[in-house]
C-alpha positions in Angstrom: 105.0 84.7 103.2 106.6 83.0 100.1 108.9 83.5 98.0 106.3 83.4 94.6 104.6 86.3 96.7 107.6 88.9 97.4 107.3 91.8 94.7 110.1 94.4 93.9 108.7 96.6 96.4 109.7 94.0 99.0 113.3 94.3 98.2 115.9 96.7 99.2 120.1 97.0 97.6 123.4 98.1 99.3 126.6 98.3 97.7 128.8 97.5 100.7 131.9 97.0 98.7 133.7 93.9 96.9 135.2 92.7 100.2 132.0 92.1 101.9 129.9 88.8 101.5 125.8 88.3 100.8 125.9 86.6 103.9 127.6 89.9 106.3 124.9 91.8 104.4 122.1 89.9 105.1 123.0 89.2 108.7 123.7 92.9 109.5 120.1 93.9 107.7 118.9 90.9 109.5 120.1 92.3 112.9 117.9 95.2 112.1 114.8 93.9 111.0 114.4 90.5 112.1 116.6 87.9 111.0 113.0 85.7 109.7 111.9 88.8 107.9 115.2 88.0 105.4 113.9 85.8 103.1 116.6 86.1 100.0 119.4 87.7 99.2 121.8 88.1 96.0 124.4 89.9 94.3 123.7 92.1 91.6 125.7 94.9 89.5 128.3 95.1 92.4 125.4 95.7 94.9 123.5 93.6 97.4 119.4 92.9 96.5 118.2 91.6 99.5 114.2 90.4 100.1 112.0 91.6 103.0 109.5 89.8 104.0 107.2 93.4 104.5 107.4 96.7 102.7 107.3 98.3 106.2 110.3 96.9 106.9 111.9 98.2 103.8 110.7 101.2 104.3 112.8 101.2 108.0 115.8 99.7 106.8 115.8 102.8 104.2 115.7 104.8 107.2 117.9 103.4 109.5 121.1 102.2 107.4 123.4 99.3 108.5 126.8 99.2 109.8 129.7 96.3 108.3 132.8 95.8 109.0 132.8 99.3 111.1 131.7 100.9 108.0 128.2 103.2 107.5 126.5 101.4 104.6 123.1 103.0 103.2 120.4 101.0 102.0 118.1 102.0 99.4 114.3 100.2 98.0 115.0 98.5 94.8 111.7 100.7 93.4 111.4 104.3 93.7 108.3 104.8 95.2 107.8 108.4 93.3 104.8 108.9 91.3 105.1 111.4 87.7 101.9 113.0 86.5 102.4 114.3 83.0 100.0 117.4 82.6 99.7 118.1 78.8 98.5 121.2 76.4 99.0 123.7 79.5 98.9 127.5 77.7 102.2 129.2 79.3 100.5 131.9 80.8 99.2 129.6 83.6 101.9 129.7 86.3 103.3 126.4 87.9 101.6 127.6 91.4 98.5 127.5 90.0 98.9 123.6 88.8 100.4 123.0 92.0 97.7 124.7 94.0 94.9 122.7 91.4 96.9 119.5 91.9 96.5 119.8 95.6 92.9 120.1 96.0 92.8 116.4 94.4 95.5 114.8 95.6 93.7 112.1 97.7 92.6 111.4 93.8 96.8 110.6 93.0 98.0 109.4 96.3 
């Protein structure tokens, strides 16, 4: 894949620290995905972005973790996947449950 393809979505950020380089970063994430599935990596804000090559793989790395220097880092996606549905004009004598409960039967509709 190239680099004009990767989306936010393919990216994941760790804030290991000032004393740690890109380069430790990318070489302990790449010792957990794949060293080919890094394709770049930056620093940003004090934090490490670093691009995946698959969302998958972001989505195990989130999981997983990596350790530097000795040192448990987390990783988080760059995105948050979380989707917000604004219900509007709701009378307050319908209960939350009941959205919920209506919000359910369609949710193949929202996911």
């Amino acid at each position: 894949m190239g680099l004009e393809r990767l989306t936010r979505r393919h990216a994941v950020k760790l804030s290991p620290g000032p004393n740690c380089t890109v380069e430790e970063c990318s070489l302990a994430v790449g010792a957990v995905v794949g060293h080919d599935g890094v394709k770049s990596a930056s620093r940003m804000n004090n934090a490490v972005v670093i691009f995946l090559d698959c969302v998958d793989k972001v989505d195990w790395i989130a999981e997983l973790g990596v350790v530097i220097h000795d040192s448990f880092i987390p990783v988080y996606p760059l995105v948050n996947p979380a989707k917000r549905i604004i219900i509007s004009n709701v009378p307050p004598f319908i209960r939350n449950e009941a959205l919920e409960r209506e919000l359910l039967r369609h949710e193949d509709r929202f996911s």
